[in-house]
RODO-2510 file (C-alpha; in nm, 4 decimals, decimal comma):
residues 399
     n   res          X          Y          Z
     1     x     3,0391     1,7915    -2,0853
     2     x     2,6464     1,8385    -2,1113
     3     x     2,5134     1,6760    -2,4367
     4     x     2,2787     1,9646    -2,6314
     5     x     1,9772     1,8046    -2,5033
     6     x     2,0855     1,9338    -2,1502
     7     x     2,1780     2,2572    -2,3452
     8     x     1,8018     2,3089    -2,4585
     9     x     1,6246     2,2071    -2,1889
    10     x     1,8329     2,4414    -1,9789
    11     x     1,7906     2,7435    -2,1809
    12     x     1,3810     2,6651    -2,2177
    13     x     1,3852     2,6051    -1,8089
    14     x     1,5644     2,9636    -1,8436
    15     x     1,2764     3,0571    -2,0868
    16     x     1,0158     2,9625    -1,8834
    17     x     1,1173     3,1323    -1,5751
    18     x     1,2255     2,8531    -1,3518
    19     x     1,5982     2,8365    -1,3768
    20     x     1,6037     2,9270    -0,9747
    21     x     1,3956     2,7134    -0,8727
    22     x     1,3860     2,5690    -0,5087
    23     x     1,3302     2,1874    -0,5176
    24     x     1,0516     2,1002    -0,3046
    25     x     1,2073     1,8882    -0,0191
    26     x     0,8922     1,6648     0,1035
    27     x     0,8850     1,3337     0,3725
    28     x     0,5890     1,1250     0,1696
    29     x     0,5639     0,9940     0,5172
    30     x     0,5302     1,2802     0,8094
    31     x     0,1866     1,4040     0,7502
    32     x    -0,1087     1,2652     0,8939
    33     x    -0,4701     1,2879     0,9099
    34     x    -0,7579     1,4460     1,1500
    35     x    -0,8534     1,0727     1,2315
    36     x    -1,0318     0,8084     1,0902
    37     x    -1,3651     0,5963     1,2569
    38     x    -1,2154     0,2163     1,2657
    39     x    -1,5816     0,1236     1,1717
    40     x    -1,5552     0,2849     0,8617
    41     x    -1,2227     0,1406     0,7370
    42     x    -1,2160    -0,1332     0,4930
    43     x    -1,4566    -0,4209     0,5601
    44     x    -1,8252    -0,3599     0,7420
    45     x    -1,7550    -0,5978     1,0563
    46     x    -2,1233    -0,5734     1,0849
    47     x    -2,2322    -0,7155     0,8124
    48     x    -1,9135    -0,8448     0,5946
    49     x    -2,0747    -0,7894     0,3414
    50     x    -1,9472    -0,4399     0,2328
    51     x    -1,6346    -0,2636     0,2423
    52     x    -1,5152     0,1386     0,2028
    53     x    -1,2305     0,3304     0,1416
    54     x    -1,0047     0,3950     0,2507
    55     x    -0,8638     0,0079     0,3578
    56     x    -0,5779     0,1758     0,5476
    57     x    -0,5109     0,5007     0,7197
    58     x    -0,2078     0,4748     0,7974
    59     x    -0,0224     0,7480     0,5881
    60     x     0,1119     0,4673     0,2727
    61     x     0,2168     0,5702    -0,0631
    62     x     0,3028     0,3244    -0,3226
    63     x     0,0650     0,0258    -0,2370
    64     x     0,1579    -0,3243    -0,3693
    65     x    -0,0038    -0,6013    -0,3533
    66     x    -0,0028    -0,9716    -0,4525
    67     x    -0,1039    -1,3072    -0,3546
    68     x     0,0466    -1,6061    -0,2274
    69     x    -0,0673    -1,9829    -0,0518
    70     x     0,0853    -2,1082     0,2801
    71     x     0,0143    -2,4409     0,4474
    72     x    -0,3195    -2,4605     0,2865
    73     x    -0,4240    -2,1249     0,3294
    74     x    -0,4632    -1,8427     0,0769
    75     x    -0,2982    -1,4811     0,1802
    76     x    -0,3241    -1,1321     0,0456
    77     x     0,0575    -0,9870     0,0962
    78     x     0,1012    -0,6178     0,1055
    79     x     0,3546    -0,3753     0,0841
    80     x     0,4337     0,0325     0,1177
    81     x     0,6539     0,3135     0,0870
    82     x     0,7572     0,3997     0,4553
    83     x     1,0756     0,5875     0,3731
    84     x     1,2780     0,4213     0,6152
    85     x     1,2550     0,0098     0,6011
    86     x     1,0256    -0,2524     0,4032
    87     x     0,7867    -0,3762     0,5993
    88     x     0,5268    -0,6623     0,4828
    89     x     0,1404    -0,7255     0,5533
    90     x    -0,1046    -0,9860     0,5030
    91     x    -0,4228    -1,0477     0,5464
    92     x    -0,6856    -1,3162     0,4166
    93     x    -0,9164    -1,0515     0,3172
    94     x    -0,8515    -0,8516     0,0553
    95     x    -1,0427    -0,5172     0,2058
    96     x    -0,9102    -0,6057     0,5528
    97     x    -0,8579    -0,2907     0,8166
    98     x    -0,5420    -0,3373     0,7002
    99     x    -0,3719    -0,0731     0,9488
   100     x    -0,4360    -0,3738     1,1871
   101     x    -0,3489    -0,6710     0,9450
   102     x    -0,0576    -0,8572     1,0891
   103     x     0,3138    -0,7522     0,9908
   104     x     0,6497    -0,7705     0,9813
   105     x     0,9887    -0,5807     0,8607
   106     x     1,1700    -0,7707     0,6129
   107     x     1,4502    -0,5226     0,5774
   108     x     1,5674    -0,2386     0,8456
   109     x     1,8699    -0,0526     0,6801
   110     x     2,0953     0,1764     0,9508
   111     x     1,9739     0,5658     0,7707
   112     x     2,3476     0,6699     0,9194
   113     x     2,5296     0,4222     0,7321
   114     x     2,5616     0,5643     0,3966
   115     x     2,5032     0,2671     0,2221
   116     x     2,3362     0,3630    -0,1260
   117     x     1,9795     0,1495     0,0238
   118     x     2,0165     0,3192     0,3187
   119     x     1,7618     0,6406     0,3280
   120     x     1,4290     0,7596     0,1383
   121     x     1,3240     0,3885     0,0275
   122     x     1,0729     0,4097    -0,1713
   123     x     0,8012     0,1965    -0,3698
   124     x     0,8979    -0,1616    -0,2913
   125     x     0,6969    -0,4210    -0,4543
   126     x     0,7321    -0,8149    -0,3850
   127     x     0,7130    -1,0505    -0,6514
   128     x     0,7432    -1,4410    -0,6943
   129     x     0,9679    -1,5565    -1,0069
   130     x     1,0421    -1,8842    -1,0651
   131     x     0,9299    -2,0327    -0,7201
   132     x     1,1556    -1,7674    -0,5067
   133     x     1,0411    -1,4423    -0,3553
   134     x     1,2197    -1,0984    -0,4730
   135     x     1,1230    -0,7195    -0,3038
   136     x     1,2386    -0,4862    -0,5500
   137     x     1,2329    -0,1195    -0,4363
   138     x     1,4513     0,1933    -0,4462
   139     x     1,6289     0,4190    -0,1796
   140     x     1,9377     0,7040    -0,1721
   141     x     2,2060     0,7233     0,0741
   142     x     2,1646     1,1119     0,1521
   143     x     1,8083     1,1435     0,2097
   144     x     1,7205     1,3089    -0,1627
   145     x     2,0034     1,5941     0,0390
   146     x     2,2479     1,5494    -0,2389
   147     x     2,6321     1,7557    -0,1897
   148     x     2,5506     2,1054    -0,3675
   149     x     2,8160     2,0830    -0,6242
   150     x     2,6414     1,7465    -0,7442
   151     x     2,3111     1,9085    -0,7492
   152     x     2,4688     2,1911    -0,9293
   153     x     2,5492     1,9877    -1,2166
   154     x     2,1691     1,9471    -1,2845
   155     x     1,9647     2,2452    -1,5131
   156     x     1,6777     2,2279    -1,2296
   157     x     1,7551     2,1292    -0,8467
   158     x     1,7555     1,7087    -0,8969
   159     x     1,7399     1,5748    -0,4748
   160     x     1,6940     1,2218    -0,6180
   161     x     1,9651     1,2114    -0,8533
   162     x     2,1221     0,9765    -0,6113
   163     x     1,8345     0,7446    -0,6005
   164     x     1,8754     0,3658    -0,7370
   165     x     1,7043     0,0644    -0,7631
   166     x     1,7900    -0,2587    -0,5471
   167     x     1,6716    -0,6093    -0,4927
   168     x     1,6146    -0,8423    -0,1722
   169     x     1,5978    -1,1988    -0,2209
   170     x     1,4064    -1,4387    -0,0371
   171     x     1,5147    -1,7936     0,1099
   172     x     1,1979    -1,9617     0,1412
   173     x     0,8803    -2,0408    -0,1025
   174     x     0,7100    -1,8673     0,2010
   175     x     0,7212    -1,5239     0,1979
   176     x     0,6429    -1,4638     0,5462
   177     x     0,9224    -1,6815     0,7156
   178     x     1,1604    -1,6425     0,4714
   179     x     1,4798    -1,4069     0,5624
   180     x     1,5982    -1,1499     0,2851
   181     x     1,9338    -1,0600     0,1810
   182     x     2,0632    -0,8268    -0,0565
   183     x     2,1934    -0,8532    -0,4025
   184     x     2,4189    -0,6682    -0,6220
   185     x     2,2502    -0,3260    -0,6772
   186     x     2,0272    -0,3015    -1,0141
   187     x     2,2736    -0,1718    -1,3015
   188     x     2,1047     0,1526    -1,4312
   189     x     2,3835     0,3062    -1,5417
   190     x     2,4965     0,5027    -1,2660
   191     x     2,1451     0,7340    -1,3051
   192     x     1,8671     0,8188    -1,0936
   193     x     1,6014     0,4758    -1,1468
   194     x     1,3178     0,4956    -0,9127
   195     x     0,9436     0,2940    -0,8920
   196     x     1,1335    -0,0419    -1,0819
   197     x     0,9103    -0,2975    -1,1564
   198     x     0,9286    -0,6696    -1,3160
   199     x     0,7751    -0,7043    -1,6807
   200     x     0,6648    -1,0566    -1,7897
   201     x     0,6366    -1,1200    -2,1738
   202     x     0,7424    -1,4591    -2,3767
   203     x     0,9169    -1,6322    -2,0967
   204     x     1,1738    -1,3391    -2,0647
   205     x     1,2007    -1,1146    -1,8052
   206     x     1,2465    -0,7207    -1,7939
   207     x     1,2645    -0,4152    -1,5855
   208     x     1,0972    -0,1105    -1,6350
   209     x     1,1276     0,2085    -1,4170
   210     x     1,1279     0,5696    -1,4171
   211     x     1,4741     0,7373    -1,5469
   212     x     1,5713     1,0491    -1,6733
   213     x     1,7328     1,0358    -2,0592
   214     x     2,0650     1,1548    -1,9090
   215     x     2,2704     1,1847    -1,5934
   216     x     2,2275     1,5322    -1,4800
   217     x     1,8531     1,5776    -1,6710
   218     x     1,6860     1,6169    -1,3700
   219     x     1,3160     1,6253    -1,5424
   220     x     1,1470     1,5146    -1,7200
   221     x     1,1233     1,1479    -1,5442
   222     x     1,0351     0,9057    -1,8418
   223     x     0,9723     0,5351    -1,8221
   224     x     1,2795     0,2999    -1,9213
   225     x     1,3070    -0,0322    -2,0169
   226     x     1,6098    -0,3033    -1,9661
   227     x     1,6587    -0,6947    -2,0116
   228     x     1,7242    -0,8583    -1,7386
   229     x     1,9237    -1,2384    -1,6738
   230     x     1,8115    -1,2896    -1,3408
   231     x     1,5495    -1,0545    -1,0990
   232     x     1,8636    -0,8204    -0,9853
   233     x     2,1124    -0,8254    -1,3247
   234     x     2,0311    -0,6483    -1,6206
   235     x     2,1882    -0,7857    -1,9369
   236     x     2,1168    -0,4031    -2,1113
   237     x     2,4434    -0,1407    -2,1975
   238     x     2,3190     0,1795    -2,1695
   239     x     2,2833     0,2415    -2,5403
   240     x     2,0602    -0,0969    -2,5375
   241     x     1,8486     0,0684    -2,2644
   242     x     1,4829     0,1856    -2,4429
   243     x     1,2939     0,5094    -2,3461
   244     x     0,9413     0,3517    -2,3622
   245     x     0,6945     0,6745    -2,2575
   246     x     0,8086     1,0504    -2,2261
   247     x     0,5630     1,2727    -2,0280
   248     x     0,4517     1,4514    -2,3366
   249     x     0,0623     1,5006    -2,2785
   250     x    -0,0347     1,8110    -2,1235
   251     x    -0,2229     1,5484    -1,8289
   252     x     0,1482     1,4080    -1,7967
   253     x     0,2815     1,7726    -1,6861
   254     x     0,2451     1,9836    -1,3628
   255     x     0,1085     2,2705    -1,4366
   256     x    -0,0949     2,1416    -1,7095
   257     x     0,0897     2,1717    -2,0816
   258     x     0,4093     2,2895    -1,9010
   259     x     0,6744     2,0632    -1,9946
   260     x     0,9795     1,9612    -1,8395
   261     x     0,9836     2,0410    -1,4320
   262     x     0,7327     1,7789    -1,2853
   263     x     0,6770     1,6571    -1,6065
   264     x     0,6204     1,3201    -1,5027
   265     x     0,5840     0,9202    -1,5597
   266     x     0,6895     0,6988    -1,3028
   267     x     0,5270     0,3734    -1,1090
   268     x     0,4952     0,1475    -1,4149
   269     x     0,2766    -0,1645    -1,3482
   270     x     0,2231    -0,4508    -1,5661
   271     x    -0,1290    -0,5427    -1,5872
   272     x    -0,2215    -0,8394    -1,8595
   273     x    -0,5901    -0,8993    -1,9672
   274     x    -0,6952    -1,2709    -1,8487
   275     x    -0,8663    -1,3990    -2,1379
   276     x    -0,7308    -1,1940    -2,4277
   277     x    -0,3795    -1,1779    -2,3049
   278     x    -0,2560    -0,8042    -2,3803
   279     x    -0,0230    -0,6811    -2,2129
   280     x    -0,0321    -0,2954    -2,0165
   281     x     0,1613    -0,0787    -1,8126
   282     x    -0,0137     0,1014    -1,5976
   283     x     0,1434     0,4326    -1,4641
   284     x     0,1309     0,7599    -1,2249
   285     x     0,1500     1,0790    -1,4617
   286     x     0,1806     1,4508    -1,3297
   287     x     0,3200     1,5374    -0,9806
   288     x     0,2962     1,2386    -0,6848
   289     x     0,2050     1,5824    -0,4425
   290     x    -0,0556     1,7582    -0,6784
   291     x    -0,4459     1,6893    -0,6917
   292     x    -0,3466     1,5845    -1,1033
   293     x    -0,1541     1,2426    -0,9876
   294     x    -0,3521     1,0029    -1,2077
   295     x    -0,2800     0,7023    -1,4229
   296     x    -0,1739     0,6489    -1,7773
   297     x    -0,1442     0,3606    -1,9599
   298     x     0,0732     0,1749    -2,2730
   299     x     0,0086    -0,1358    -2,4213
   300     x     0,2545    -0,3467    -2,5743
   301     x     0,1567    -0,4168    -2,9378
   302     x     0,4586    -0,4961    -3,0899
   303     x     0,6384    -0,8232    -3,0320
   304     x     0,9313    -0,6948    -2,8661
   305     x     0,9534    -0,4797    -2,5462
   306     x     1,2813    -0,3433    -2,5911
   307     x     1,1391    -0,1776    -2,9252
   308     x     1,0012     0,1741    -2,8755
   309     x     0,7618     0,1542    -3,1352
   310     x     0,5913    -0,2000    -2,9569
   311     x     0,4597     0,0457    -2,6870
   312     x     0,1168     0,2357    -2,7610
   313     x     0,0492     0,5183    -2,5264
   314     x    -0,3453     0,5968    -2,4460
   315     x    -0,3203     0,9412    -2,5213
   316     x    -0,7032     1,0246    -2,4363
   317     x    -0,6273     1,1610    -2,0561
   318     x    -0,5692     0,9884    -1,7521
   319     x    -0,6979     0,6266    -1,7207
   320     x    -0,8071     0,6694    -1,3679
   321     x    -0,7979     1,0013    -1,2118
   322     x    -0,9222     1,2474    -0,9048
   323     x    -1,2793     1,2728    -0,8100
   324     x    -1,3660     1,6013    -0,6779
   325     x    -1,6857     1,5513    -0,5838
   326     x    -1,6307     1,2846    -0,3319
   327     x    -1,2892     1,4290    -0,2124
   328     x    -1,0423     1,1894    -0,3382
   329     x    -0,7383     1,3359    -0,5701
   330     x    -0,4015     1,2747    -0,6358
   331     x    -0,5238     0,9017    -0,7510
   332     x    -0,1907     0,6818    -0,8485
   333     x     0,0656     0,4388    -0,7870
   334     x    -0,1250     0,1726    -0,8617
   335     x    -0,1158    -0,2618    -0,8560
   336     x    -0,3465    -0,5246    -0,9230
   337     x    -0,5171    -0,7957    -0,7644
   338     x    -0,7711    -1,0573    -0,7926
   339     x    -1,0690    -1,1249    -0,5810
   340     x    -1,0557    -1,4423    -0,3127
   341     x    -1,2492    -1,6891    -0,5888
   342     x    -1,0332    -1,5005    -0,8483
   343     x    -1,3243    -1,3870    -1,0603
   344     x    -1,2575    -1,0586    -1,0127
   345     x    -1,0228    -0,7874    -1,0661
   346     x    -0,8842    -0,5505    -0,8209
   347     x    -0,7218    -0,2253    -0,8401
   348     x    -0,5188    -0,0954    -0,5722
   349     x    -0,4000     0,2562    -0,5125
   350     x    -0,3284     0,5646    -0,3033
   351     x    -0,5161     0,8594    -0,2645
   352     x    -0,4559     1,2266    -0,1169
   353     x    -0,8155     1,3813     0,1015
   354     x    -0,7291     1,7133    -0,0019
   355     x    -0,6819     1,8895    -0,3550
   356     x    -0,4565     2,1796    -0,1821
   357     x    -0,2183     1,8819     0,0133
   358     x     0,0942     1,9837     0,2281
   359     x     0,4675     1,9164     0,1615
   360     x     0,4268     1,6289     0,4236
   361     x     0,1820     1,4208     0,1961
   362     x    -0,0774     1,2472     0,3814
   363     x    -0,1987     0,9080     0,1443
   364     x    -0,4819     0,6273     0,2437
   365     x    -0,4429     0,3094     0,0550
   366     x    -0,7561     0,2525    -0,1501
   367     x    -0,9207    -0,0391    -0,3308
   368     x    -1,1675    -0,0891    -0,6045
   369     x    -1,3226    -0,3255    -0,8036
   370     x    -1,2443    -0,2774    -1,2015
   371     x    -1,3535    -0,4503    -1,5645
   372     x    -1,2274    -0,4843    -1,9057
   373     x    -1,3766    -0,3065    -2,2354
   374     x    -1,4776    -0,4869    -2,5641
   375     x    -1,1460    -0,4343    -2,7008
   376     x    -0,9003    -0,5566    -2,3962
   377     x    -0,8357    -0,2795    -2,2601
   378     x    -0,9615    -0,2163    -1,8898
   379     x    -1,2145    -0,0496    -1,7785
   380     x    -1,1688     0,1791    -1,4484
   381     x    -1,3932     0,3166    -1,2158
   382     x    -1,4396     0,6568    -1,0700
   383     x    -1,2620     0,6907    -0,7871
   384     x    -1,5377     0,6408    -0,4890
   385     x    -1,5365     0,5708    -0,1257
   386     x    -1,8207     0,3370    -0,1032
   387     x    -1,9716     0,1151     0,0501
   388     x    -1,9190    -0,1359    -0,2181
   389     x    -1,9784    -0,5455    -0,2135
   390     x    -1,6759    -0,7100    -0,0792
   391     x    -1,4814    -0,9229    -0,3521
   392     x    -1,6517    -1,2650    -0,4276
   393     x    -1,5061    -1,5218    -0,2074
   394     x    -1,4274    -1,2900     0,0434
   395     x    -1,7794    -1,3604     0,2970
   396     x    -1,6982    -1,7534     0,2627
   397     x    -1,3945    -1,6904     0,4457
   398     x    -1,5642    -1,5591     0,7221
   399     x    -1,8440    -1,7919     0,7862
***
């Protein structure tokens, strides 16, 4: 039995004229570009002393990266959506050509199987907790093609209501040699969970990812958070689990101030200010195939995560959004990194080239430089192309 809430927001979907609508059926992963100069990608090999965007051209959504050491050398370790495996980079530079950067693929899944990790994987991220090495990402069995009775159930078509979260674990300290295995899939409840990410605070350890508030919802997508034991059990019930963000700003919603369908907050990111300590998430608002994909942000000023009213949304617009003018939109999905002599901070994202894009989205992994206001919070750029100085450290590696 639907609970009212999936009463209402059926009859207003009714209201609003969109009761039949078609889901939009998209492969984040099938279009592609008109071609991209090499020379122009990432770092000048001129002069190494500039780089420009994009830093890959390969068509990536969902860009994570970290950092790691390795028998005395320092890495750069990247990961992507490609919808069907998770495949790792690295690189010593941080604006590498990274469509050339060495790689491997960690995790190969058979898309006939029918295993629940087995299609449409989606925003994997790696992190290291506690010494070991953990890819955290999500995927579908059916290819977001979900049995029409099922899909039926939802007030507005829902293709990813089969999509969950899962976890990889890694052998090694090294992330590069070690061999990853699967865990016992992420408990959320038995609902769609997509973009899951780790969340650091007090020695404790959470997950926070974009859900809907109840089976069948279908939108808006909100961001949830969960306790977690260990980096693949959650030690939440469902009636523990805390709504943290609804999309309820008219930037959140696709068209603009139309809630519900494409209503949208998903890719949460923790970002904490070095010197001050506060503690962000960073998120993609609006629609992941519009020119209005930007970034919002929360910051945890409350002592406990798993309270609602600990999180402060920045309600003043996107935090980081298109820029028209030198043709980049649909700016989200976003992680952080620090320069090579890690005195600076990096942000790194993906980016559409057109503001009218296809259903086969075409992204370019970006990277830019960002700084932090008086008060803690940070400070973005504008989203540019470049040229701009490569990352301090990053020449001394070349010399």
């Amino acid at each position: 039995m639907r609970g009212p809430l999936l009463s209402r927001l059926s009859m207003l979907a009714s209201c609003l004229g969109i009761r039949a609508v078609t889901a939009q059926v998209f492969d984040p992963n099938k279009g592609s570009s008109s071609g991209w100069d090499p020379a122009a990608v990432g770092t000048n090999k001129t002069t190494n002393a500039t780089f420009s965007n994009p830093v890959m051209t390969l068509n990536v959504g969902d860009p994570f990266m970290t950092r790691y050491s390795a028998d005395g050398e320092d890495w750069y370790l990247f990961t992507y959506t490609t919808n069907s495996n998770i495949t790792l980079k690295r690189s010593r530079y941080l604006t590498d050509n990274w469509d050339n950067a060495e790689s491997r693929v960690v995790f190969n899944p058979d898309a006939t199987s029918g295993e629940p990790w087995s299609t449409s994987l989606w925003a994997p991220e790696i992190h290291n907790i506690s010494g070991s090495w953990y890819i955290i990402f999500t995927a579908t069995p059916d290819g977001d093609n979900p049995p029409p009775l099922l899909d039926a159930m939802c007030p507005i078509n829902c293709p990813a209501i089969n999509h969950r979260m899962f976890v990889l674990a890694g052998d090694g300290p090294d992330p590069w040699t070690a061999s990853f295995t699967m865990k016992p899939m992420l408990d959320t409840y038995d609902q769609f969970a997509i973009d899951g990410t780790y969340f650091h605070f007090e020695d404790k350890l959470y997950h926070i990812y974009s859900c809907w508030e109840q089976k069948y919802s279908s939108w808006p997508a909100n961001l949830c958070i969960t306790r977690m034991s260990d980096p693949w059990t959650i030690n939440s019930t469902l009636l523990e689990r805390r709504i943290i963000s609804v999309p309820d700003e008219p930037w959140e919603q696709v068209p603009y101030g139309r809630p519900i369908r494409l209503a949208t907050n998903e890719g949460p990111q923790q970002l904490t200010n070095p010197k001050t300590g506060q503690n962000f998430v960073v998120y993609s608002a609006a629609r992941v195939n519009t020119p209005f994909y930007c970034l919002g942000m929360l910051e945890l000023v409350g002592n406990d995560p798993m309270e609602y009213q600990s999180w402060r949304k920045h309600t003043g617009g996107c935090v980081f959004h298109q820029n028209s003018v030198a043709g980049v939109y649909g700016t989200g999905h976003a992680s952080f990194v620090t320069s090579p002599d890690g005195s600076e901070d990096y942000i790194v994202y993906h980016a559409q080239t057109t503001p009218n894009p296809a259903a086969d989205l075409y992204r370019t992994a970006r990277i830019q430089k960002f700084t932090w206001n008086e008060d803690g919070t940070p400070k973005f750029p504008l989203a540019e192309n470049g040229p701009f100085a490569v990352p301090a450290g990053q020449q001394a590696l070349v010399k």
